[in-house]
C-alpha positions, 0 to 999 in steps of 0.5 A: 517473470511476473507478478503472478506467473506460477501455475499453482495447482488446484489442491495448492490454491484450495488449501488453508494456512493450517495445512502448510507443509512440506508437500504444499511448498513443493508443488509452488515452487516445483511448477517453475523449478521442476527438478528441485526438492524441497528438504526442510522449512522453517517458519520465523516472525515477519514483522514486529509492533507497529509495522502491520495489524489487519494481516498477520505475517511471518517469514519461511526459509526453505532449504533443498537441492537440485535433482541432476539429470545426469544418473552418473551425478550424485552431487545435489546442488544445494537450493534456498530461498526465503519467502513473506507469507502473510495470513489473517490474524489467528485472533478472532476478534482482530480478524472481525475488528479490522475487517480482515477477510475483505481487505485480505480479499482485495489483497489476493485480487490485486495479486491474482487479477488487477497486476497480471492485467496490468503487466499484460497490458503494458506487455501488449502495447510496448513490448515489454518482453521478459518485464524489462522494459515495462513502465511500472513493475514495482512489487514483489514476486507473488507466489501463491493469493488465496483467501486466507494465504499470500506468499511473496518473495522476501525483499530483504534478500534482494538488499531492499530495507523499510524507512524508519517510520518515525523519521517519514520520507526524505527528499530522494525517497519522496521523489522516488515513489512518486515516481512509481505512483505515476507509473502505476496510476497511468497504466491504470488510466491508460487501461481505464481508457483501452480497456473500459470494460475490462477495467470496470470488472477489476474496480467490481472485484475490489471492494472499499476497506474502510471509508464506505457507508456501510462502516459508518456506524462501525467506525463511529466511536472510533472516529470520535476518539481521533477527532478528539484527540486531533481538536486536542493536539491543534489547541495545545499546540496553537491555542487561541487560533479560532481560524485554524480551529473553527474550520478543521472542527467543521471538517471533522464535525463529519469526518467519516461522512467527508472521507466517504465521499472523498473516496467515492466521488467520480473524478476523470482521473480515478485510477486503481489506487494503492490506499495504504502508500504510507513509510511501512509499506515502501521499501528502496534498494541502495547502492554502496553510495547511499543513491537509491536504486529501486523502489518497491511498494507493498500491501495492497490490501486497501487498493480501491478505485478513485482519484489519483489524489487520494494516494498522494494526499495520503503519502505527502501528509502522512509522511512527511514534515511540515518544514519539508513540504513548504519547500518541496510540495509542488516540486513532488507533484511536478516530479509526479507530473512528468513521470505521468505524462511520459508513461502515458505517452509511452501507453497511447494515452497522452492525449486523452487526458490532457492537451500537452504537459502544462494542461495535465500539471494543471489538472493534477495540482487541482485535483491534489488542492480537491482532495488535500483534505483527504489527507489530513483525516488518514493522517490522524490515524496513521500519525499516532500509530507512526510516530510512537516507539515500537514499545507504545505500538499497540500489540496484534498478535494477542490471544482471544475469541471473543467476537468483536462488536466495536473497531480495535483501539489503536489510539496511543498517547498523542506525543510532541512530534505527532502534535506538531505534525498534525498542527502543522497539516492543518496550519497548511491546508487552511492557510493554502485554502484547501479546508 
């Protein structure tokens, strides 16, 4: 089954968290399953600190039984399944200090419209029968979008686990997601170029979370505080280096201006990107052996239209050590390469971007060097947040109804291993050219 392919009723899809009960959970799951009855549900925490803050999410065990058919059987056959449910923040002032209903907004579109598109596409042009075969199917079940409620299967009972986000990616991980962001974005480009029209309506549907023009004066001080605190981090930990410190200052002089026109520029290879493809929000299933056997990628809430680059810029640096990816960058984007290339054959759509398969390496290498600067201004967000101890992490789940007139504090202490690693992008990316 799809990403989306339960009919949920018209009162079901107008209805808020609040009104959450017993009788809303039946008519979900009754549609697919239409002699089951759920008995109870249980609601429990679904995250903890640092894992998540523009959504708030919690997890459902429901419990019930199969009607028989037979009037001569009296015996139930006992059901269970466990489901995320994510949902704005009950706080107020967090809901409006992330932003939370247009990056919730996105998220439902993304479930609602942009995968089942996606699914029926690859559908119609290989034949993908019951999914089996479909080149890129790497997300959860999704059982209900709606505007302040998303409910999807719980990946944990299917045996997937999140990374440590403190440890990053290693190799067998890196090379498994790009695998998947190339499945992903080529349908995107083979869409893009199918079905022109339709795409445009997906991209209209979706809006940027974070790096418009309009959230510049929002997020002003906020960007103030992590260009200090990175200027910070590079001089302590390689003073003196006026090269390295003269041109990330130029960068950052107007780092929400450069983050704005990085994510808005044009580029042949703009795909529906994933935005947030970061450690919390990849999950790998794995055989008694340790060998990954599947991927899964989550959180869409900041999809957003442009350069494939920008996904992998974010990943790579934000993601991995500096150490790792002296050895391993271009061994990444020619993993990535060929994943693109052969799910674009698969779509129809090889020739329309490239000539042959060093054409389209070419292209993807230079579009990764245009964008690598993308990726160090997520990275000075996203490092502090993902190499501090849950402890340090900066609580969501708080009480309050004030309204929100700045962006939310996230900032921790800047610690060794996020010093170096910032360090270390830097060192990179001037040292490679690419800032």
């Amino acid at each position: 089954m799809g990403v989306n392919d339960i009919d949920v009723p018209e009162d079901v899809l107008t209805s808020s968290t609040s009104k959450m009960d017993r009788g809303m959970l039946q008519r979900i799951f009754e549609k697919t399953e239409p002699n089951l009855v759920i008995d109870s549900y249980e609601e429990g925490k679904g995250s903890g600190r640092g894992d998540n803050y523009t959504a708030a999410l919690f997890r459902i065990a429901l419990k019930g039984h199969i009607r028989q058919n037979s009037s001569e059987s009296s015996k139930k056959l006992r059901w269970e399944r466990t489901v995320i449910c994510k949902r704005l923040p009950d706080c107020k002032i967090k809901r409006e200090a992330f932003k939370s209903e247009a990056l919730f907004r996105n998220e439902v579109e993304f479930y609602n419209s942009i995968m089942p598109e996606f699914e029926a596409f690859q559908r119609r042009l290989i034949g993908a029968g019951d999914g089996g075969r479909m080149i890129f199917k790497a997300v959860p079940r999704c059982y209900l979008a709606q505007d302040d409620l998303i409910m999807l299967e719980d990946l944990r009972v299917r045996y997937f686990s999140m990374p440590d986000r403190l440890a990053g990616l290693g190799l067998a991980q890196m090379k498994e997601v790009m695998i998947e962001l190339a499945k992903f974005h080529a349908v995107s480009l083979a869409y893009k170029r199918q079905e022109p029209d339709k795409f445009n309506r997906l991209v209209s549907s979706i809006s940027e979370g974070i790096f418009s023009k309009t959230n510049a004066e929002w997020y002003k001080n906020y960007y103030d505080i992590l260009t200090k605190n990175a200027i910070q981090m590079v001089v302590q930990t390689i003073p003196g280096k006026t090269k390295y410190l003269d041109k990330l200052k130029r960068f950052l002089s107007n780092c929400f201006g450069n983050m704005v026109e990085l994510t808005g520029r044009e580029s042949k290879l703009s795909v529906i990107c994933h935005g947030d493809c970061w450690t919390n929000n990849i999950l790998f299933k794995y055989d008694d052996d340790g060998n990954i056997t599947e991927t899964c990628i989550v959180d869409f809430q900041l999809v957003r239209h442009g350069s494939l680059a920008l996904d992998l810029t974010y990943l790579i640096y934000c993601c991995t050590e500096g150490s790792v990816r002296k050895d391993n960058l271009q061994k990444w984007l020619q993993t990535y390469g060929e994943q693109l290339g052969k799910s674009l054959k698969l779509l129809g759509s090889f020739q329309d971007f490239a000539v042959d398969e060093p054409d389209l390496q070419r292209q993807i290498d230079e579009e990764f060097r245009a964008y690598a600067r993308f990726g160090l201004g997520a990275a000075m967000d996203m490092l502090p947040i993902s190499t501090c101890s849950s402890e340090e992490a900066p609580d969501l789940y708080v009480s309050g109804s004030e309204m929100a007139t700045t962006p939310p504090e996230l900032n921790v202490p800047p610690n060794e291993l996020c010093r170096q690693k910032m360090t270390d992008i830097v060192l990179e990316l001037v040292d490679g050219g690419m800032l």
